[in-house]
C-alpha positions as CSV (number, residue, x, y, z in Angstrom):
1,X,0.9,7.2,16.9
2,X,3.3,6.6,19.8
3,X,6.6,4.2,19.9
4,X,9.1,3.6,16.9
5,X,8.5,4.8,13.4
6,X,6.2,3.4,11.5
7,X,7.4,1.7,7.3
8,X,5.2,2.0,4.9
9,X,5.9,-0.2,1.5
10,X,3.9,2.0,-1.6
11,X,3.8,-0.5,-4.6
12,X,2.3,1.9,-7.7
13,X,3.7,1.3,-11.9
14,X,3.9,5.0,-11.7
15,X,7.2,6.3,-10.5
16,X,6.4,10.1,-10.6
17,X,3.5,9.3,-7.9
18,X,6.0,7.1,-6.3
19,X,8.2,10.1,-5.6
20,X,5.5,12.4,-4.5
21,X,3.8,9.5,-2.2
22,X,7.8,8.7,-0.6
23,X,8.2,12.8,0.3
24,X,4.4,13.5,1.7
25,X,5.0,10.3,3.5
26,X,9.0,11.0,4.7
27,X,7.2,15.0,6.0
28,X,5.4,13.0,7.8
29,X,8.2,11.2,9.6
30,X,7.3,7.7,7.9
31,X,10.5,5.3,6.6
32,X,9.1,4.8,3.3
33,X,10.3,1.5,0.6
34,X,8.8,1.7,-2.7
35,X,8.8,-0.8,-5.8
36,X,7.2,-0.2,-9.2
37,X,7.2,-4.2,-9.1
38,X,4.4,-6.2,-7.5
39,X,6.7,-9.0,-7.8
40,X,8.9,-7.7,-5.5
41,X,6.1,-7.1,-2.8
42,X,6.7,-10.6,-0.9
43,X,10.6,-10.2,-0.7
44,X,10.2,-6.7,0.5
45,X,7.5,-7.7,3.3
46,X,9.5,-10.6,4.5
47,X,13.3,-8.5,4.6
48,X,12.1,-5.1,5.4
49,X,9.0,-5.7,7.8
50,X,6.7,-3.1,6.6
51,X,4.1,-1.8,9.4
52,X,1.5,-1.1,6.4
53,X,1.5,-1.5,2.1
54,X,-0.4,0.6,-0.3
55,X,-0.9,-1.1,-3.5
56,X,-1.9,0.3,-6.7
57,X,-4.4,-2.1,-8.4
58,X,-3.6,-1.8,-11.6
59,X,-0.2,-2.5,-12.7
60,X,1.5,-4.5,-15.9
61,X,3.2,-8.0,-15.0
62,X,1.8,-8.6,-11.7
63,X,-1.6,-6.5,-10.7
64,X,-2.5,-5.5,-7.0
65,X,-5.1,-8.7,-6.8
66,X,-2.2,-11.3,-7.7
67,X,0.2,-9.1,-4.9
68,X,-2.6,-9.7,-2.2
69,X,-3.2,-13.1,-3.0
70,X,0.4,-14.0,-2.7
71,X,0.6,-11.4,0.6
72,X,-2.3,-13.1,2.4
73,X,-0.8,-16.7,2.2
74,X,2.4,-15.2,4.2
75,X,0.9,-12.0,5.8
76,X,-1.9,-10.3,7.5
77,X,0.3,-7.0,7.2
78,X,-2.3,-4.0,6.5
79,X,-3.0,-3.2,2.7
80,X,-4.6,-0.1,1.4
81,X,-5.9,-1.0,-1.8
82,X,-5.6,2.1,-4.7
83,X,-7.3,2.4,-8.2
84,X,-8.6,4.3,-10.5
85,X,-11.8,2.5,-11.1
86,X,-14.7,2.2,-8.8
87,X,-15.7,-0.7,-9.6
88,X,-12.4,-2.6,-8.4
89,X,-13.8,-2.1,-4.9
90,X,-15.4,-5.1,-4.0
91,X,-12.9,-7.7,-5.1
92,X,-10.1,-5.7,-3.6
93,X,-11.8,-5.9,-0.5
94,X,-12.6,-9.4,-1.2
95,X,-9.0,-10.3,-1.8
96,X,-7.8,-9.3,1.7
97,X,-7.5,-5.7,1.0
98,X,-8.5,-3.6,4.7
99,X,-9.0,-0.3,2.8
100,X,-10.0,0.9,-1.0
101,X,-9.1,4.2,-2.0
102,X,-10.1,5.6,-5.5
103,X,-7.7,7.5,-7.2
104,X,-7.2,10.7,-7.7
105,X,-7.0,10.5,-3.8
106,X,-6.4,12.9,-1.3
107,X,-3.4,12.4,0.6
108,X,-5.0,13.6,4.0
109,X,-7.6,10.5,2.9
110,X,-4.6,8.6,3.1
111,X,-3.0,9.3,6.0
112,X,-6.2,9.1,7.9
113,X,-6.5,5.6,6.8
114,X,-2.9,4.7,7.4
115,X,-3.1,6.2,11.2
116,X,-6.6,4.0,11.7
117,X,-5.0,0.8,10.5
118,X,-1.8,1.1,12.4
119,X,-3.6,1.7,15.7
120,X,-5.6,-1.5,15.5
């Protein structure tokens, strides 16, 4: 990826993962926001200007499908969707989500989708 660096905005309820996700992503000289909050994921879009979001599916409060119904009425910002369960799949992708990852992923998984989503 050429030009400036490139924000990624990692929404997940599980702040251990959040930690490793922020320094795999920082190695890999990406400026990386994180909230364990989907509420938060409009405010942080619109003030911050993320180049991408990965959004965990599955959170309390406000899930991953609530996040990208809210993002698509303001945004067409790139999300990687990420569960746990299969079966999520379709109505993530359905919902506006551009990728679905299952979890446990691999991080190289990640990335890969990450650097073909940006370069669209």
């Amino acid at each position: 990826m050429s030009g400036s660096v490139k924000k990624i905005l990692i929404v997940d309820d599980n702040p251990a993962l959040l930690k490793v996700l922020k320094s795999e992503f920082k190695i890999k000289s990406y400026d990386v926001l994180t909230t364990q909050y989907g509420s938060e994921v409009i405010g942080l879009v619109e003030s911050e200007r993320p180049d991408i979001v990965l959004l965990d599916l599955m959170m309390p409060v406000m899930d991953g499908f609530e996040v990208l119904d809210k993002l698509r009425l303001v945004s067409r910002i790139p999300v990687i969707a990420i569960s746990a369960n299969q079966e999520l799949k379709e109505e993530a992708l359905k919902c506006g989500a551009d990728v679905f990852i299952l979890k446990p992923f691999d991080l190289d998984e990640v990335l890969e989708s990450i650097v073909e989503l940006l370069e669209h």
